[in-house]
C-alpha positions as CSV (number, residue, x, y, z in Angstrom):
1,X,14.4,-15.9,-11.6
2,X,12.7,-12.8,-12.4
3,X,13.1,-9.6,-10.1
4,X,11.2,-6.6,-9.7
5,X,13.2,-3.6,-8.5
6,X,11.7,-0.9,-6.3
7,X,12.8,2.4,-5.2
8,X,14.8,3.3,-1.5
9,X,13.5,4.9,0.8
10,X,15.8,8.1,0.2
11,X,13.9,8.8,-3.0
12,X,10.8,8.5,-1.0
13,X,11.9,11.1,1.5
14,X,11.5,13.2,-1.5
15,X,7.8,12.3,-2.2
16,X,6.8,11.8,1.2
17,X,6.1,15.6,2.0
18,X,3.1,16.9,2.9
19,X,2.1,13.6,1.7
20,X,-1.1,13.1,3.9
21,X,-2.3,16.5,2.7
22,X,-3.8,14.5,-0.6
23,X,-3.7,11.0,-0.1
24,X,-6.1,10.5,2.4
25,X,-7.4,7.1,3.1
26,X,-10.0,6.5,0.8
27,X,-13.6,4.7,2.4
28,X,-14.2,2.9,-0.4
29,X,-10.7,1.0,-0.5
30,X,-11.2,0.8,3.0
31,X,-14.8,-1.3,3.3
32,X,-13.0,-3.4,0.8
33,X,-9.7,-4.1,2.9
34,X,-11.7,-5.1,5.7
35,X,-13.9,-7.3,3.8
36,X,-11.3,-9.3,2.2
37,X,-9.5,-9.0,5.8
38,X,-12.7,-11.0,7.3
39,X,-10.8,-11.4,10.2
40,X,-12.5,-10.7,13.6
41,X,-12.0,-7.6,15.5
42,X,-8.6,-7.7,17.8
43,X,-6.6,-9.9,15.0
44,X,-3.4,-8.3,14.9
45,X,-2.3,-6.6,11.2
46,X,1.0,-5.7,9.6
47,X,0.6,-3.4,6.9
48,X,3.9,-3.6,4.8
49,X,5.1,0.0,3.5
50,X,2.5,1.6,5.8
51,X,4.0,5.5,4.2
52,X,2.4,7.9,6.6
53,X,-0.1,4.7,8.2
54,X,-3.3,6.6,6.3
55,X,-4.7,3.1,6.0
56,X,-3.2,1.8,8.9
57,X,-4.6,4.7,11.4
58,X,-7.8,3.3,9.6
59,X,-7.7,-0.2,10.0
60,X,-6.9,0.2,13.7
61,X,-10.0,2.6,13.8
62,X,-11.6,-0.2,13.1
63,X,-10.7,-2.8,16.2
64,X,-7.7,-4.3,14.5
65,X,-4.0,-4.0,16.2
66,X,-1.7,-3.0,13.3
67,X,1.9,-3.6,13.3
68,X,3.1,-0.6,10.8
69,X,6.5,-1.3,8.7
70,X,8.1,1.2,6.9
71,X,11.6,2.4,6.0
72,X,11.2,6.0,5.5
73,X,12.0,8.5,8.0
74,X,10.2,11.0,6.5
75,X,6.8,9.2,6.1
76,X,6.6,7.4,9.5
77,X,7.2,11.4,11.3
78,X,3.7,12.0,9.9
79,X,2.0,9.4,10.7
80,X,-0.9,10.2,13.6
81,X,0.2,8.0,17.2
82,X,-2.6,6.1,17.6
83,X,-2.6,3.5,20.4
84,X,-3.5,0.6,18.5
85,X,-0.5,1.2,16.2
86,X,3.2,-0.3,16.3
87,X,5.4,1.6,14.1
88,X,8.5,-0.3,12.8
89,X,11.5,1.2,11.2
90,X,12.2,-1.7,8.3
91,X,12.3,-2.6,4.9
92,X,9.6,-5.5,3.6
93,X,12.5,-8.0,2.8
94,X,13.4,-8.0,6.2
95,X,10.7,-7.8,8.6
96,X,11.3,-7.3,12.8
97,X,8.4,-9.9,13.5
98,X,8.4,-13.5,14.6
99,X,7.2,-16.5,12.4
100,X,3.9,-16.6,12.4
101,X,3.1,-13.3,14.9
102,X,0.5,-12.1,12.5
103,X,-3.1,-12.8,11.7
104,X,-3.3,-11.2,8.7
105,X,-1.2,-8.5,6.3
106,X,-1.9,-5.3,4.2
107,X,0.1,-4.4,0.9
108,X,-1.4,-1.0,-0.1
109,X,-0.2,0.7,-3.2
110,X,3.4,-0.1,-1.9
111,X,4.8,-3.2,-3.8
112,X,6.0,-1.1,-6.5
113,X,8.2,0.2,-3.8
114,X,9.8,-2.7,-2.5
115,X,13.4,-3.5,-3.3
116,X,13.3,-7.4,-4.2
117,X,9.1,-8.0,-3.8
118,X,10.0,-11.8,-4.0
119,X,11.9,-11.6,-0.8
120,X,9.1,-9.4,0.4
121,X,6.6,-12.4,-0.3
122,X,8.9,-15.3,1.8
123,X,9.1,-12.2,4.4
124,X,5.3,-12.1,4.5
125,X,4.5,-15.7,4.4
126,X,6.6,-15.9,7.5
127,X,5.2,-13.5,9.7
128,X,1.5,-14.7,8.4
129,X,1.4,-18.2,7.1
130,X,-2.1,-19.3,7.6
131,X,-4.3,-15.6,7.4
132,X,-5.2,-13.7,4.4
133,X,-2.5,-11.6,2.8
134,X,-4.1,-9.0,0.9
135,X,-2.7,-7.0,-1.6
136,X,-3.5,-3.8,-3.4
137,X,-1.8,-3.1,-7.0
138,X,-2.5,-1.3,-9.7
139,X,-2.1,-3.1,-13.7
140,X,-1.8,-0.6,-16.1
141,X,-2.1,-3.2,-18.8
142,X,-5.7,-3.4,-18.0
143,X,-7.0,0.0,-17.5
144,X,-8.9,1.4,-19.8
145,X,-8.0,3.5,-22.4
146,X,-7.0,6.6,-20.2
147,X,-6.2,10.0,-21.5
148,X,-3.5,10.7,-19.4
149,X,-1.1,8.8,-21.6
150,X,-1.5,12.0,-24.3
151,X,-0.3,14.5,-21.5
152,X,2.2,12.2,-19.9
153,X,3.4,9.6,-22.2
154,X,6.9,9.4,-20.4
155,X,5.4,9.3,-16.9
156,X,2.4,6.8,-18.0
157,X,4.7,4.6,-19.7
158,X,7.2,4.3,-16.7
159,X,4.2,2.7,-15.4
160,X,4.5,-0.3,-17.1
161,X,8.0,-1.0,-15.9
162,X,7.2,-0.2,-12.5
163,X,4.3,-2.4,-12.1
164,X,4.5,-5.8,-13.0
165,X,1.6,-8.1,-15.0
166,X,-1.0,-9.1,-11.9
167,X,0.0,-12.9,-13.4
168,X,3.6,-12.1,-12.2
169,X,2.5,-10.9,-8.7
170,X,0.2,-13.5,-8.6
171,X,2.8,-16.2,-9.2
172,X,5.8,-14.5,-6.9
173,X,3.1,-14.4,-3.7
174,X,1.6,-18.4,-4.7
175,X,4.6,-19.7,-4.7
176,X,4.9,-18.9,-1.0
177,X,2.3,-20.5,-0.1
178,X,0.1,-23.9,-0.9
179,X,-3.3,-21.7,-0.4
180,X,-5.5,-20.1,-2.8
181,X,-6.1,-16.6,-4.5
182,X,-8.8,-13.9,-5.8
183,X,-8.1,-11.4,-7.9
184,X,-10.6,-8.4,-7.6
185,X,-11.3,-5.2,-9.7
186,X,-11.8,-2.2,-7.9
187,X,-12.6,0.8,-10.5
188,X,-11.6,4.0,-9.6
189,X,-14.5,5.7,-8.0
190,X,-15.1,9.5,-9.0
191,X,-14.6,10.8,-5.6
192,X,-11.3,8.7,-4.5
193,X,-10.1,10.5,-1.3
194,X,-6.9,9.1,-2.1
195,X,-5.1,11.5,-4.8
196,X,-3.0,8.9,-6.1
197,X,-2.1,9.1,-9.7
198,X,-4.9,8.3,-11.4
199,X,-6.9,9.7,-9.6
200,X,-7.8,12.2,-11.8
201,X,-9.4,10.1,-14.8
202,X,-12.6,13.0,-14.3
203,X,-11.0,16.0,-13.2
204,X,-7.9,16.6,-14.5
205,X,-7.6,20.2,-12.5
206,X,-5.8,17.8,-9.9
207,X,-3.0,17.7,-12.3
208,X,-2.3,21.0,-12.3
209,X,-1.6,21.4,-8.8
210,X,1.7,20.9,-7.9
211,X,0.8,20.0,-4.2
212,X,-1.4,16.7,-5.6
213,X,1.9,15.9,-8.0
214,X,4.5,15.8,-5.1
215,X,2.3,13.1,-3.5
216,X,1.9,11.1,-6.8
217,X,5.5,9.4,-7.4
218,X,4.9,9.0,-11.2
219,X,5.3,12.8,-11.2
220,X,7.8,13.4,-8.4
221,X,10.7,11.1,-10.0
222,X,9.6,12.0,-13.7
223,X,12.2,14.6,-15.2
224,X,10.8,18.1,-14.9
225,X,10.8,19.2,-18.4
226,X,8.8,16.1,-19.2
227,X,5.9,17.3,-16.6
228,X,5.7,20.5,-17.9
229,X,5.3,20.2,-21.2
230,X,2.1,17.9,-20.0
231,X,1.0,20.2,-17.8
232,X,1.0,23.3,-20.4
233,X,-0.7,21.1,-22.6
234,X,-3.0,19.9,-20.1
235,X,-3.5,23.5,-19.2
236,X,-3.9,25.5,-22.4
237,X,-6.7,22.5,-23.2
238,X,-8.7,22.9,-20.1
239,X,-8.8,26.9,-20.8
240,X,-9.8,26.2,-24.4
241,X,-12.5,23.5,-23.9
242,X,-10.3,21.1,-25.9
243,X,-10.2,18.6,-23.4
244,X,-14.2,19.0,-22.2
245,X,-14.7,18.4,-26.5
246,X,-13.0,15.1,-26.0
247,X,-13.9,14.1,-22.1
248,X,-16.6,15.2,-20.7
249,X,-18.4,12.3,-20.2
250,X,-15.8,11.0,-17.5
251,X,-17.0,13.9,-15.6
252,X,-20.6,12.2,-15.1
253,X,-19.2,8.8,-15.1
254,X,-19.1,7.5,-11.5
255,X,-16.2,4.7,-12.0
256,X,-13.0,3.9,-14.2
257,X,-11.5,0.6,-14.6
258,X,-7.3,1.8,-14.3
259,X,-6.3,-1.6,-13.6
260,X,-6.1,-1.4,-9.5
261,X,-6.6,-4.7,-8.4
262,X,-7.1,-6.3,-4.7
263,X,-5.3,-10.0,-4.6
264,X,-6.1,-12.1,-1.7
265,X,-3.7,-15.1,-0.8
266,X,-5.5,-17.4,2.1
């Protein structure tokens, strides 16, 4: 059976400072959460690898008890209290809830984290069998041609071993459960709140700031001489105009297609 590997929480530590400083919970990711959610106000929420609970502060902001679980130290010690919140100290394979204690479960930009994501998705049908388990992924496979790849080869590349096809999430998360699926685009809009690492398809200035790179994990477990030769690249063509010769247009465009992608099991 195939297995996609994720990363501890120890190497997380490492990426997890200052983290809410740049990735922000984004409103547009939000109204679409909630939407596929379609759950009444008051249904109780577990957001699996909740990081610093940006999202799940902003779920619970909107009426919905959240049940936060995540491993790292260093990310839950950021997190905002918030009375509607329950943070748990656990991994996704093995989750402190009862069968079937849930209404209805969050995956945001954390499966590629997980240790074994198939034990993560028996983990999650338990604790919500019957509500809508939605989760948001990124396939690099179908983004569109994105510059980034030139700068960052190494890091963009790693990419495509850390995130699996959508077909294999989709198939590890069905097989859990007799229900059906959606899979939704979700284009990067050109003011995303969250930095995450694509982020910066229209202004690549983000890239050069090594605050916004210690938040985005591509960068923070890359090898350092890899980074910097991108970012003097990077650099020396934003000074010259090189870039702005070849991109400009992305910086009127109002969306990009990276390959993020919301799946909803119900």
């Amino acid at each position: 059976k195939k297995v996609i590997t994720g990363m501890t929480s120890t190497r997380y530590d490492r990426i997890g400072i200052n983290y809410n400083q740049n990735r922000r919970a984004d409103q547009h990711v939000l109204k679409s959460l909630d939407r596929l959610l379609n759950l009444p106000a008051g249904s109780t929420i577990a957001d699996i690898g909740a990081g610093t609970g940006n999202y799940t502060i902003a779920l619970a902001n909107l009426g919905y008890p959240l049940k936060a679980v995540e491993p790292s130290e260093k990310m839950r010690c950021q997190a905002t209290p918030h009375a509607n919140v329950d943070w748990l100290c656990a991994t996704a394979e093995k989750i402190p809830l009862k069968d079937s204690s849930v209404e209805g479960v969050t995956v945001i930009l954390a499966l590629h984290h997980f240790y074994v994501p198939e034990e993560a998705a028996v983990e999650i049908q338990r604790i919500c069998p019957k509500g809508p388990q939605v989760i948001f992924t990124i396939d690099p496979r179908q983004s569109e041609n994105f510059w980034f790849e030139t700068y960052f080869p190494d890091i963009y590349r790693q990419d495509f071993k850390s995130f699996p096809p959508i077909g294999d999430v989709v198939d590890m998360f069905a097989r859990t459960r007799s229900g059906s699926y959606e899979i939704e685009k979700f284009p990067l809009p050109h003011d995303l709140a969250d930095l995450n690492m694509y982020s910066g398809w229209n202004r690549p200035e983000i890239y050069l700031d090594p605050q916004a790179r210690q938040s985005m994990s591509g960068f923070a477990l890359a090898l350092p001489a890899s980074v910097e030769s991108g970012i003097a690249s990077l650099s020396n063509h934003l000074r010259s105009g090189k870039w702005d010769q070849q991109y400009s247009h992305l910086r009127q465009q109002k969306y990009f297609d990276a390959g993020f992608r919301f799946l909803k099991f119900y």
